[in-house]
Every structure is written in C-alpha cells, then in structure tokens.
N, C-alpha and C positions, 0 to 999 in steps of 0.2 A: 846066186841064182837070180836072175832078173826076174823081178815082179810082174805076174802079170795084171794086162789093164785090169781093169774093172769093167765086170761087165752091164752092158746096160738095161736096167731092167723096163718092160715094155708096160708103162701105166697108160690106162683108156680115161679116156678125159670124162669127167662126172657127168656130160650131160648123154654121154652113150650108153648109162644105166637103165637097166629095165626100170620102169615106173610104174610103183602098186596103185591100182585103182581102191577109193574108196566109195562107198554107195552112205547118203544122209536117210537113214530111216526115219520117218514121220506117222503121225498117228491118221495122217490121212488116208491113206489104204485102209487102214482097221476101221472107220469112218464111215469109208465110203461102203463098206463092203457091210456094215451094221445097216446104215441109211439105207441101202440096198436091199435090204433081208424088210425092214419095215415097211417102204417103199414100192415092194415090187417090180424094181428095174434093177438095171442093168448099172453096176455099181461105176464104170466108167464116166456113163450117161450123168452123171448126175457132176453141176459145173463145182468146182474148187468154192468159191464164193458162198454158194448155198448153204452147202454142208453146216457150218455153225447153226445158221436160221434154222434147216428143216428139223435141227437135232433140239432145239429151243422149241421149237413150234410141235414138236411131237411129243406126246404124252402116250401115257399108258391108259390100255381101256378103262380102268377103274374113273383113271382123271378125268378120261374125254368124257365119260357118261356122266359123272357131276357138274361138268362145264357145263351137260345137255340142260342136268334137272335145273342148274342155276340161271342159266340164261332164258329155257323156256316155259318154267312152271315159277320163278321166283313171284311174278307179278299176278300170277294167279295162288299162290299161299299168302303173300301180303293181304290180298282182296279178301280172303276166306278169314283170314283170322281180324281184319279188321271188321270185316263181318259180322263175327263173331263177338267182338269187343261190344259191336253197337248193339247189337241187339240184351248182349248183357247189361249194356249200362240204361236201356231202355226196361226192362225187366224192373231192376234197381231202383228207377225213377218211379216209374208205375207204384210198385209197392212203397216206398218212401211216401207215395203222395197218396194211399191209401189209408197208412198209417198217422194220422193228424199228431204233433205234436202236442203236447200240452201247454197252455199258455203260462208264461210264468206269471206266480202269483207275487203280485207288489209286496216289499216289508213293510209289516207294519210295527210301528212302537207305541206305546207309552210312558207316561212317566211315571215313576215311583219314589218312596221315601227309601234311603237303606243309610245307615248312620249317621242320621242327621243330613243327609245331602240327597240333594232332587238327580237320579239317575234314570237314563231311556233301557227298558226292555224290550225283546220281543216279543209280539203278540197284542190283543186286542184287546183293551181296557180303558176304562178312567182313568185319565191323567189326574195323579194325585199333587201336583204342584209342578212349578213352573221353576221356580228358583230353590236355592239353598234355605234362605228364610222361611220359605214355607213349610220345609220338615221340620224348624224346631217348633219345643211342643211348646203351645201357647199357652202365656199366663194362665191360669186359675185363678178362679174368684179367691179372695180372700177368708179362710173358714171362720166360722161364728165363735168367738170365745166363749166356754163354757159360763164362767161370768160374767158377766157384761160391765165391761169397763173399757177407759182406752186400752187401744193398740197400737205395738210397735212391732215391726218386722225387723229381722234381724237375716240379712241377706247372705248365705256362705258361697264362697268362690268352692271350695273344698268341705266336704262332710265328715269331721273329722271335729275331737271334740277341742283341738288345740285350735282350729279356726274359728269352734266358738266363742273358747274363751276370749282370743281375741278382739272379736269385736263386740263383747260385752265390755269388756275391759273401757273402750273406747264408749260406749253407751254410759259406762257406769260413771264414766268422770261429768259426765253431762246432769246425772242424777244427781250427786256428791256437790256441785256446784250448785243446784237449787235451779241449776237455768231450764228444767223442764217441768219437773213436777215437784209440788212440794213436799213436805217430808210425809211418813205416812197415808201412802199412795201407792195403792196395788195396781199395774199395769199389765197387760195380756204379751206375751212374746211370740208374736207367729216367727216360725222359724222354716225358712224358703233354701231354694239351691236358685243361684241366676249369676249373673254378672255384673257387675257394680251395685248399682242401688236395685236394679229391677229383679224382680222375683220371677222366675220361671217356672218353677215346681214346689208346694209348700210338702213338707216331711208328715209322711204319716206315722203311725206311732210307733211303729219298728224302726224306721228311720229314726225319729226322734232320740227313741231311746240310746239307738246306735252310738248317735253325734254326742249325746249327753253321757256317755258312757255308764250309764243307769242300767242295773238289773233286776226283771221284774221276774218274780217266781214265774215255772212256766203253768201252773194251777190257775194263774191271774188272769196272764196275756186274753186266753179267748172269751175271756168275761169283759175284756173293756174294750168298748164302742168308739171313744174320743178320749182328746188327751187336749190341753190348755198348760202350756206355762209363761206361769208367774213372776213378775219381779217386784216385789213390795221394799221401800224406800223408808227404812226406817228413822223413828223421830227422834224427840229430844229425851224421850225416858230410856231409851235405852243406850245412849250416850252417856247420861249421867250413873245410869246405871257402872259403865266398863271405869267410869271417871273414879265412883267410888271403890271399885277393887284395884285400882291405879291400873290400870289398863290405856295406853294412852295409843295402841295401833288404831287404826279407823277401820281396820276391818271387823272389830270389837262391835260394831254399831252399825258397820257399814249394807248395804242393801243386802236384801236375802230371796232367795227362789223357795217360790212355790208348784208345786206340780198335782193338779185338777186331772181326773181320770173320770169318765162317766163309762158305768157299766153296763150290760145288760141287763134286763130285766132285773127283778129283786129277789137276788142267791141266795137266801136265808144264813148259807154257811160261807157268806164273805166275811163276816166277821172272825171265824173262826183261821180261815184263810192267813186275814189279816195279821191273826196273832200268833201263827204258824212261821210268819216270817218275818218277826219282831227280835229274834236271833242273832238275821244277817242284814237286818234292814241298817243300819247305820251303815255296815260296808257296802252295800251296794245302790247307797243312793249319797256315798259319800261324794261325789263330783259334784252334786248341787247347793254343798253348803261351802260358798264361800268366808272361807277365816280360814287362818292358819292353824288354830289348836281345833283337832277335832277328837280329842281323848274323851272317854263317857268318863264320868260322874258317881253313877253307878249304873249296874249291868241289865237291869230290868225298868221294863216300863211301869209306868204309873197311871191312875187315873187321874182326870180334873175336869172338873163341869164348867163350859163358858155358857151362859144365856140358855143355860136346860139342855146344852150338846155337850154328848160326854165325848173330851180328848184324852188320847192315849201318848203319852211322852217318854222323852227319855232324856235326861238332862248331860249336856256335856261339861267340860272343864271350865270352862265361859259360860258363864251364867246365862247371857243374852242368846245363845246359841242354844237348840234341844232340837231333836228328830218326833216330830209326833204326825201324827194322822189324827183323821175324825170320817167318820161315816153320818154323810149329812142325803136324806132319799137317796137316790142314785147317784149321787157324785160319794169321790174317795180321794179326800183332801189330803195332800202331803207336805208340811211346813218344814223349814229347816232353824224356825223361833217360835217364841209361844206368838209376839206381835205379827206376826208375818200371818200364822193361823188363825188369830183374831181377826186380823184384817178381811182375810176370803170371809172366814164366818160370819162378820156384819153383811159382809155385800148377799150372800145368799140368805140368810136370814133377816 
C-alpha cells in the first residue's frame, strides 16, 4: 500500500503571537494620592519630582507645633532663664558680700624644751631656747662638803655602780702612787652625771645611794638632809699592820670610803635607829669597803671612845678593815676602818 505523503502541518510564525501586556507598579500612585490627602489637591496635580521633598518636608501636627515652640519661643526661654541665672547669681553676690569673712589668723609658734631638744609649738609663748644646747640642764654649783676638805669630782657617763667603780679604780691608782695626796688624807667625792670631764648634774642622795649600791633603812632615809662621800688614803701604820699578819695584797691597806650623812634636826631615837640596823649594816653598805675579804670577825658590835666620841664597830677578817659609825651633833659618820673614822673625827672635831 503506498504510503501516504506527510501531511503538512500549518505553524504561524512567533511574531503572530498575541502579546501580554505588562503594567510596572510603583509606589508613586500610593504617594501621590497620600500627598494628596495631606495637601489638599488634586493627587495628579502634584509634579513626579516633588513628591520625595513635600513628603520630607511634611511633618505631623505634633512636629510642626514644636518646630513652632523651637524656632519661636527658643530665644525668648533662653532670655528668661538667663535672666534668671543673673539675678540669682546677683542674689548670691549680695549676701556673700554681706556676710564678711573672717580674716585668717597668722600662726604663731614658739619655742620649747622636750627631751633635751629645742622644738616650735603652737600658740603664744616665751621662747624657751633657741638651740639644742639650751635645753641641756646647766651645770650646778658644786655642793659643800659636809667636811671641809679638798674635793674631787668623779664624773659618770652611766649611773650605775660598775661605772663607779671604774673610775675610782682609775683615781685610786693616782692615790696609791702618792702623785696626789699624801697618805693619810681624807678627800670629799662629789659624784656628778655629764660627759667626759664636765659635770652636768651632781647625784642627790637617793641617786647616790643608787650608784653606790648602798642600803639605807627606810626609818633613815627621811631623817637625812645631805650626804658627802669620802675617800681617806691610808698610811704607813696600817700597812705595817697587813705586813705583820703576812698580808701582802695592797688592798690590805689600800684606800677606804667614808660615807658623811647630816640629819635633820636632833631625833633623840637615831641612836637607837642606828642600832636597829647594826644587823644588816655590814651587808648593805658592803659595796663601800673596798678589799677583798669582807668576812666579820665577830657578829656584834663593840664600843670604843676616840677623843671622848664614842664608836660603834664591828671588826672584820682583816684587822685594818671594821664597819663602824659614830654620831658626832648632826652628822652620822660611816667608816669602813677604824683610821678612816679617825681621820673624819679629827677634821670635825
């Protein structure tokens, strides 16, 4: 069977095609037709170009009428509150300059002493010194030895009885050589606080006693006025003396302290005093007898009359060595030998 042709099918060429319109929607219609509503016109009326501006340039009542207060009342709130400022700071001034300050009062100082050193306080006073040297306390006169004999000072850097000993020690080899006084010679010892040779302060008798490490009943103390000690240089009899018990240390012989007390008035019962502490008198005036054996002899005192004064003794291991006293008027002699006590009793008798 013969094929038939093929038939031809009739295509319309693409540009015969219906063509859909499309429309660009813009927000300028919705724009114009707002501007329009605000405006008062006729939303056409109004040109393409403006529309941004009038829509920028329009505000809402609330805004416009603050734009009003700001731009027309701004310069008259400024004026009013600086108004206000001035006349408060005028107010301010006024009472400020009503009110007078008070003038400040100038410091004033002066000077004072406080530990030894010249320091400025405040407030208004005598200047008590200018420098440091002015607060220390000035020399004192030298006090009257109760006997009257020379004197030697014995100056302590330290009050203490180990820097007396010291520099007795140092005195006593000056005796012991003859190069001061000669033998059998009672000399007065003021005994000062200072610094090298110079005396600043002489020890009153509680000091004294302190330094000398002496103990005086306390029944005594407010009975005695003055105090003088002694250094008596003993001679050749009491040398010969240690020679003959074969004694050959030199403190056998060697110098001995006397200790001079003047009372008050005349106690009737200082003697009895005296003999109340005849006990502990050897231990507590032990520091003043220099020698080495200080053992008693025996344990009670004795009497013995020199020149019609009666002495009260107590003899130690060493012959040349005894603890006695003597009540001579107002004075209350304390020896640490019988020559030593001889010696005060000539000079006051």
């Amino acid at each position: 069977m013969p094929k038939e042709p093929p038939q031809n099918r009739h295509t319309e060429p693409e540009d015969t095609k219906p063509k859909r319109s499309y429309q660009i929607y813009t927000m300028e219609g919705d724009l114009r037709v707002l501007l329009g509503r605000q405006l008062g016109t006729n939303p056409e009326e109004i040109p393409a170009g403006d529309i941004p501006r009038e829509l920028a340039q329009k505000k809402s009542p609330r805004e416009a009428w603050l734009d009003i207060l700001f731009e027309k009342y701004l310069k008259i709130t400024l004026a009013v509150l600086f108004g206000i400022l001035l006349v408060a700071l005028i107010f301010v001034f006024l009472k400020l300059r009503g009110e007078k300050e008070p003038e400040p009062q100038p410091l004033v100082y002066h000077a004072v002493c406080e530990e030894a050193q010249c320091k400025l306080t405040r407030g208004e006073g005598a200047d008590e010194c200018q420098i440091d040297e002015d607060c220390q306390p000035l020399p004192q006169a030298a006090p009257l030895p109760i006997i009257p004999v020379d004197v030697e000072t014995i100056v302590l850097r330290e009050t203490s009885y180990e820097a007396f000993l010291g520099s007795l020690s140092i005195l006593t080899q000056t005796v012991s050589s003859g190069e001061k006084w000669p033998d059998d010679t009672l000399v007065a010892l003021l005994l000062a606080q200072g610094t090298g040779s110079t005396p600043r302060s002489y020890l009153d008798f509680r000091e004294a006693t302190s330094v000398l490490d002496v103990q005086i009943p306390p029944t005594l103390i407010p009975l005695i006025k003055n105090y003088t000690l002694f250094l008596y240089t003993a001679g050749n009899t009491e040398k010969a003396r240690c020679q003959e018990d074969g004694i050959g240390d030199p403190q056998c012989w060697g110098p001995r302290l006397v200790l001079a007390l003047s009372r008050i008035g005349t106690n009737e019962n200082i003697s009895f005093q005296l003999r109340g502490w005849e006990p502990t008198m050897l231990e507590d005036i032990k520091p003043l007898i220099l020698a080495s054996q200080t053992n008693p002899a025996r344990h009670d005192f004795q009497d013995f009359i020199y020149k019609g004064q009666l002495i009260r003794y107590k003899n130690l291991e060493i012959s040349t060595v005894t603890v006695n006293y003597a009540l001579v008027n107002d004075l209350i002699i304390i020896g640490t030998s019988k020559e030593s006590i001889f010696a005060a009793l000539d000079h006051i008798l």
